[in-house]
Backbone bond lengths (Angstrom), bond angles and torsions (degrees), N, CA, C in turn:
res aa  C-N    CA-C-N  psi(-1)  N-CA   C-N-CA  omega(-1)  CA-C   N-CA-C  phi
1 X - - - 1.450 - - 1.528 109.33 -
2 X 1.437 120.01 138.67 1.594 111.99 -171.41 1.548 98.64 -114.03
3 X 1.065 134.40 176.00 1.565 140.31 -143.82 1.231 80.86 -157.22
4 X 1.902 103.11 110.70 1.310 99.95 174.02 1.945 102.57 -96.47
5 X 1.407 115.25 13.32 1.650 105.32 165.76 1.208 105.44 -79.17
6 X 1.144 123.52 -28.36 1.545 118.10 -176.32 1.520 111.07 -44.69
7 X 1.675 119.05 116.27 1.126 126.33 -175.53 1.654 121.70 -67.48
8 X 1.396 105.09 -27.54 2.120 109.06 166.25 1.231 103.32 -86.16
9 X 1.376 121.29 15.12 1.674 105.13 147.85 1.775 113.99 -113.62
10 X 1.088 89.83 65.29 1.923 88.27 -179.41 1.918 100.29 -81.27
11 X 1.207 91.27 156.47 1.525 108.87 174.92 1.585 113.72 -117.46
12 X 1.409 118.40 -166.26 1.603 106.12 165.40 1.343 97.39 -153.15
13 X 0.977 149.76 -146.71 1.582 164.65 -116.99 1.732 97.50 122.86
14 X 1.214 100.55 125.02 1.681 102.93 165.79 1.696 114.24 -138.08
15 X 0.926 107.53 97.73 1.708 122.48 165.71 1.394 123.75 -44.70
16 X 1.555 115.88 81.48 2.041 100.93 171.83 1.147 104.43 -81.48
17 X 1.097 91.92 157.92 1.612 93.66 152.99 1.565 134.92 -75.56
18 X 1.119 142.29 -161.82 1.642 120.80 140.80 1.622 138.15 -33.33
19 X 1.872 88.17 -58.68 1.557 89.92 -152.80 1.875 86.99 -85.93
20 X 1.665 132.15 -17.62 1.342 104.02 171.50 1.217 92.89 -90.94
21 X 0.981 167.48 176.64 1.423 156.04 -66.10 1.528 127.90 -0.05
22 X 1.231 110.93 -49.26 1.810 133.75 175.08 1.687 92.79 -69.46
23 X 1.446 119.76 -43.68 1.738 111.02 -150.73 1.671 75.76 -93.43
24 X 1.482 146.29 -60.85 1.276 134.81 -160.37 1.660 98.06 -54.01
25 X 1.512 115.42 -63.71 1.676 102.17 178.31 1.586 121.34 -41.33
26 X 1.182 107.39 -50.87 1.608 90.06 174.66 1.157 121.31 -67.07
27 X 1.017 125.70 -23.41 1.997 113.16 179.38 1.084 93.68 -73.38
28 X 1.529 122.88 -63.73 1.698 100.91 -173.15 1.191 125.91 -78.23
29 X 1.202 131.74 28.59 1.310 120.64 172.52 1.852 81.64 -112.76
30 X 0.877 159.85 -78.19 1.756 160.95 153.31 1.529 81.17 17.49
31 X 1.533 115.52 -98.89 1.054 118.64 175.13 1.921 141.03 -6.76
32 X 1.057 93.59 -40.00 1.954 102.27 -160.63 1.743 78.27 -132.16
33 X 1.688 127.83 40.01 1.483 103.71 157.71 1.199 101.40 -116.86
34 X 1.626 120.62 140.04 1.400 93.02 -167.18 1.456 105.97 -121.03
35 X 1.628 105.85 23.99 1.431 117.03 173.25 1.753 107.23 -88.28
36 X 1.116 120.81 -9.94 1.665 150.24 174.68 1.475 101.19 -56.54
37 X 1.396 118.04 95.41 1.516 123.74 162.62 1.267 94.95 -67.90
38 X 1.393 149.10 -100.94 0.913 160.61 -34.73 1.716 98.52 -165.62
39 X 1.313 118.16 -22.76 1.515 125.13 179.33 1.688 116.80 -83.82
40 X 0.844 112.29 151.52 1.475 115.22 -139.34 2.207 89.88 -128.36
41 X 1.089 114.56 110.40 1.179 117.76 -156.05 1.610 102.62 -117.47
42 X 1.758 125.91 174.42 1.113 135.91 152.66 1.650 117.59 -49.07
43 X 1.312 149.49 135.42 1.353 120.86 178.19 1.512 91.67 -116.45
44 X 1.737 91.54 -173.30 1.899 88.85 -158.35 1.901 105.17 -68.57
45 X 1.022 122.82 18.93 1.818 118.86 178.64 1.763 91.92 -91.72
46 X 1.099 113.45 -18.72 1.603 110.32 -175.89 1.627 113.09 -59.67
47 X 2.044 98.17 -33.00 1.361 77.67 -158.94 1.797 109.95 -128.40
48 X 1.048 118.96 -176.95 1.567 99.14 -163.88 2.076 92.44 -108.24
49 X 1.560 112.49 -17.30 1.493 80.69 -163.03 2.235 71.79 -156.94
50 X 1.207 99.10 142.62 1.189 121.56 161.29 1.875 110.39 -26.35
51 X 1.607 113.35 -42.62 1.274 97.18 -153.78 1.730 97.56 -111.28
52 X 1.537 110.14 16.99 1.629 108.24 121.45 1.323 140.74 -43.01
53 X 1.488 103.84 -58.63 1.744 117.42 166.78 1.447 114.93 -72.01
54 X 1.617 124.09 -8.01 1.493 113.72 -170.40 2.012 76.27 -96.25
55 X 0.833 131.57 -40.50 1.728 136.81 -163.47 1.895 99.00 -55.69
56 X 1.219 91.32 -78.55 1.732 98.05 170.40 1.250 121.49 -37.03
57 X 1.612 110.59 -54.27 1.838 109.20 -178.86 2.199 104.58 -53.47
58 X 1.391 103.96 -54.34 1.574 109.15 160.38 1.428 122.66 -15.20
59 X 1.665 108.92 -68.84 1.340 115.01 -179.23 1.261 123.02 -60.30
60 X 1.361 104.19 -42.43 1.342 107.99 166.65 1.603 142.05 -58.71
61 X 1.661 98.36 -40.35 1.465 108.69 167.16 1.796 119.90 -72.82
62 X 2.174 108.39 -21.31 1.194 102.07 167.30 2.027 110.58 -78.71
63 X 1.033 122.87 1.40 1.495 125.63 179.40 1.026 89.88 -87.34
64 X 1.617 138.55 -47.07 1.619 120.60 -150.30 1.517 95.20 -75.94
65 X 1.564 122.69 -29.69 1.546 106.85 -163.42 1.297 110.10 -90.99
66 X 1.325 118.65 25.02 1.971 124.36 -165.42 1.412 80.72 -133.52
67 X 0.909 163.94 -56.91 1.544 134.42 -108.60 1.582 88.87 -142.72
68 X 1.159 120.48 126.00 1.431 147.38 128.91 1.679 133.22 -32.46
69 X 1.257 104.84 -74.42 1.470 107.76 179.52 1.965 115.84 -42.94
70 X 0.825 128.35 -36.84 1.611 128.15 154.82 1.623 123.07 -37.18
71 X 1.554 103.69 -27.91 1.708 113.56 158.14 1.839 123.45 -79.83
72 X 1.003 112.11 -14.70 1.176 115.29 -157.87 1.287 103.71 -98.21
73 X 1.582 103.92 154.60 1.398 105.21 177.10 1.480 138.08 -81.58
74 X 0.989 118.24 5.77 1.553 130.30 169.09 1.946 106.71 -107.53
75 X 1.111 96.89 20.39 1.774 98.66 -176.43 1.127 108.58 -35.00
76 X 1.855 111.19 -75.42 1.402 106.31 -164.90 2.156 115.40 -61.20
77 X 1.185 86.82 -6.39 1.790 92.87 -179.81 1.365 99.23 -80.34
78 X 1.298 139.64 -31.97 1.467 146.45 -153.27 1.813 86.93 -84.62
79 X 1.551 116.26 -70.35 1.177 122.14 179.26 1.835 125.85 -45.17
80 X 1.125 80.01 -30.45 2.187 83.90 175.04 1.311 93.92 -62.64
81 X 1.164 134.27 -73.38 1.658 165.02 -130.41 1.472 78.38 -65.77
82 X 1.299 112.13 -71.09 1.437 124.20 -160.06 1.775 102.97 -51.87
83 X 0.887 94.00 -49.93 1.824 103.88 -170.10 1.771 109.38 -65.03
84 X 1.292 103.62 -32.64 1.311 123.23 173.23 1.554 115.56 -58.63
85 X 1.586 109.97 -60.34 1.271 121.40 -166.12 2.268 101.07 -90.30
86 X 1.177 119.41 37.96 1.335 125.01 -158.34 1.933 90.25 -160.15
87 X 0.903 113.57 -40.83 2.097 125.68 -177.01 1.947 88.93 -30.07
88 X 1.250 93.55 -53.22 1.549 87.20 -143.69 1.702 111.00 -73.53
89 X 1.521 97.71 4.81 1.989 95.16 -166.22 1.883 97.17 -85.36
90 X 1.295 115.33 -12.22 1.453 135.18 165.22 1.044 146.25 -104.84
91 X 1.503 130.79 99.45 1.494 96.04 -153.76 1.689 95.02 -135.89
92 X 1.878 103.39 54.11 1.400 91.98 178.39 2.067 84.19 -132.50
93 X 1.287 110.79 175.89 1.708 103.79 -175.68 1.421 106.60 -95.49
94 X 1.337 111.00 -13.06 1.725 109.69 178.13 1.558 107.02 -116.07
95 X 1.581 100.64 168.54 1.453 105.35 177.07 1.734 120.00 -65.81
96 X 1.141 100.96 -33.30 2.001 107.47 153.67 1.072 133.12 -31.96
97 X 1.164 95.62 -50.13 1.479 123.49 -174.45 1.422 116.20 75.77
């Protein structure tokens, strides 16, 4: 039986919106393709333990089974828009900032 008061078992719920949902799926799916010449990824100094990359691959496979717009035919048009209307909540080029 597991004890969900037990405080080292926390969980989360995370709320996107639209346009990060579309912009988080595409980085990580860019990211974790590994048929992708040309995509430009985290390399292993990014991360401290394998089940970083097992966490991320997760998010990603829970985005593919929620989200729609990745079928559609204006995808990559949906994703500019998105990235466009989201630019301004950041305005440094790294996660540092």
């Amino acid at each position: 039986m597991t004890n969900t008061s037990d405080p080292h078992q926390d969980g989360a719920e995370i709320h996107l919106s639209p346009d990060e949902a579309v912009v988080l799926f595409e980085l990580l799916s860019r990211w974790c393709d590994s048929k992708a010449i040309h995509a430009h990824s985290p390399d292993s100094k990014c991360f401290e333990s394998t089940a970083e990359c097992a966490v991320l691959h997760n998010v990603l496979a829970s985005l593919e089974k929620q989200l729609v717009a990745p079928f559609e035919e204006d995808y990559n048009q949906m994703v500019e828009e998105a990235r466009r209307r989201l630019a301004d909540l950041w305005n440094h080029l790294t996660l540092k900032g």
